[in-house]
N, CA, C and O of each residue as an XYZ file, in Angstrom:
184
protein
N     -50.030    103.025   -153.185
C     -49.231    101.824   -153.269
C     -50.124    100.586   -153.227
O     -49.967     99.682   -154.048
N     -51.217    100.529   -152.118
C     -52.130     99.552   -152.289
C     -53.049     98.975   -153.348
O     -53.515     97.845   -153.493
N     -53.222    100.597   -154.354
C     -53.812    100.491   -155.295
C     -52.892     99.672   -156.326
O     -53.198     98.532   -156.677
N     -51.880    100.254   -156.731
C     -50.967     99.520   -157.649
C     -50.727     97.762   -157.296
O     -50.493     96.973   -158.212
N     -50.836     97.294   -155.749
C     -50.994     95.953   -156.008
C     -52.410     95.403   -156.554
O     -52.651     94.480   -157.332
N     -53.105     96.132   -155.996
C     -54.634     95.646   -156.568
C     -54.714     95.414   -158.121
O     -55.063     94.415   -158.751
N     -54.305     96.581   -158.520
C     -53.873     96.375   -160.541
C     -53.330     95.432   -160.681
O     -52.802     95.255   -161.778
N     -53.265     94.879   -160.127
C     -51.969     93.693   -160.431
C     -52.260     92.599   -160.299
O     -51.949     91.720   -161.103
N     -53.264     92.324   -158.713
C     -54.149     91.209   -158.591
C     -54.730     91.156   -159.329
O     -54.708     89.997   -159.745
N     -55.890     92.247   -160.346
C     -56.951     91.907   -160.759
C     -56.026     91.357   -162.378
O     -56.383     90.250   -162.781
N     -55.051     91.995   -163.134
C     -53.972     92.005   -164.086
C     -53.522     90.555   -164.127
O     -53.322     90.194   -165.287
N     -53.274     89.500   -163.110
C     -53.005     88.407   -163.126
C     -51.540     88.470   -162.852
O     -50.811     87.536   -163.187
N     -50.958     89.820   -162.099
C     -49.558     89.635   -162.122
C     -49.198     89.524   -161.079
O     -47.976     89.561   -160.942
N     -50.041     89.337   -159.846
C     -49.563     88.614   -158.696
C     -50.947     88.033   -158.077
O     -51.989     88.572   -158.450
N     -51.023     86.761   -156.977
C     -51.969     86.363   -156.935
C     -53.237     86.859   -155.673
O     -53.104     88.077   -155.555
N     -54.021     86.520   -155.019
C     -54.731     87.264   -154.000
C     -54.286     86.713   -153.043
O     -54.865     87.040   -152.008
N     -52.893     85.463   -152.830
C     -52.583     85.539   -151.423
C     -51.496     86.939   -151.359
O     -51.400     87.795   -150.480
N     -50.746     86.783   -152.653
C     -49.580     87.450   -152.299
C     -50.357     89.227   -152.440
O     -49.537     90.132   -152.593
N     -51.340     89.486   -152.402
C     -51.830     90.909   -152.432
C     -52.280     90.703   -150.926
O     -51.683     91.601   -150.331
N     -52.825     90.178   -150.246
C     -53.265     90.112   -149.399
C     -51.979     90.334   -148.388
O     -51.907     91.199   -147.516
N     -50.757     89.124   -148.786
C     -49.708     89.679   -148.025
C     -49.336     91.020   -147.836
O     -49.302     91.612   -146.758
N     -49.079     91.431   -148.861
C     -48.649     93.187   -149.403
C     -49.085     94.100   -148.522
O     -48.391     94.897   -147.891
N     -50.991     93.884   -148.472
C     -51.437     94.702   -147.761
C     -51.132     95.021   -146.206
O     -50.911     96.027   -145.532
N     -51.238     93.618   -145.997
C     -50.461     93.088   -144.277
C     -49.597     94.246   -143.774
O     -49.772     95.251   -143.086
N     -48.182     93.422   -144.684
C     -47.285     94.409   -144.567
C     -47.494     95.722   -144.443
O     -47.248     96.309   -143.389
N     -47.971     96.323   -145.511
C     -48.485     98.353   -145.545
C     -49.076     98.412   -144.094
O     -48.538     98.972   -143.139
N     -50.216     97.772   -144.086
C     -50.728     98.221   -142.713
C     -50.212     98.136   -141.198
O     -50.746     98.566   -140.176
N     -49.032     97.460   -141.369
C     -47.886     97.102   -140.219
C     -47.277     98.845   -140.839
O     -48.084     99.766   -140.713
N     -46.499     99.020   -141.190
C     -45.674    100.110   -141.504
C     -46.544    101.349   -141.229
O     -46.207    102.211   -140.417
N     -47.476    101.386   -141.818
C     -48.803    102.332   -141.375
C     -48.783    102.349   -139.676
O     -48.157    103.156   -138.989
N     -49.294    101.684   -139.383
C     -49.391    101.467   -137.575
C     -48.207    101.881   -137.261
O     -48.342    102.735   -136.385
N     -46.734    101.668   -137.609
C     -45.448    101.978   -136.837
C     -45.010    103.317   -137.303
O     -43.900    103.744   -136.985
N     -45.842    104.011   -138.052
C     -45.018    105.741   -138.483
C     -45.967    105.695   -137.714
O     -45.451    105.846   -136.607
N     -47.094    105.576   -137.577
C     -48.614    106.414   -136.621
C     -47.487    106.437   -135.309
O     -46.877    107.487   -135.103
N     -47.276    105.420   -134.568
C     -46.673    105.322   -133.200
C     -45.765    106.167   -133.518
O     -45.984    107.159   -132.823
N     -44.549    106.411   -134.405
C     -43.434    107.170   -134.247
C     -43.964    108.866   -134.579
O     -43.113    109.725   -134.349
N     -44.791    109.151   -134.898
C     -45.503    110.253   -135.089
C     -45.991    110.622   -133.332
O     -45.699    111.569   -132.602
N     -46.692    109.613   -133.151
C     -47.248    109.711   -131.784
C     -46.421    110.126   -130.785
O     -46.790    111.078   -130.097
N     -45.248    109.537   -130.544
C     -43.683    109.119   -129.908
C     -42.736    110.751   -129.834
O     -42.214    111.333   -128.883
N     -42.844    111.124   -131.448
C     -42.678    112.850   -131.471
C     -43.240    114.102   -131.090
O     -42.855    115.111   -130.499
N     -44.706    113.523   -131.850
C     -45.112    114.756   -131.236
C     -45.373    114.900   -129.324
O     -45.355    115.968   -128.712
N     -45.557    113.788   -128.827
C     -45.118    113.871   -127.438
C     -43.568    114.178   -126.888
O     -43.138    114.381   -125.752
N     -43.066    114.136   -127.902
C     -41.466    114.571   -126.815
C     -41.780    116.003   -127.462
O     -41.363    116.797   -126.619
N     -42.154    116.518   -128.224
C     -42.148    118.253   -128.830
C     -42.739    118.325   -127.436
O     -41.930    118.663   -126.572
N     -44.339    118.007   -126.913
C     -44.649    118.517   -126.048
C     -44.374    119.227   -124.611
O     -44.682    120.200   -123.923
N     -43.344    117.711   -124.658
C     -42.531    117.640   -123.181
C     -41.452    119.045   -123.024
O     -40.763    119.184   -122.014
């Protein structure tokens, strides 16, 4: 998905703030499945 904005920055079809935003975002969503991953496999444990 990150890649496909990058095509796009370099493509001229969106600019390097708004890729930069994009990425932001992914890496927020990234970090919050990691925790909810984390969050599960500790209650399996329990």
């Amino acid at each position: 998905m990150a890649l496909d904005f990058d095509i796009k920055e370099l493509k001229g079809e969106i600019s390097e703030e708004e890729l930069e935003n994009k990425k932001k975002k992914i890496m927020e969503y990234e970090k919050k499945i990691d925790i909810q991953i984390q969050e599960m496999q500790k209650l399996l444990k329990d």
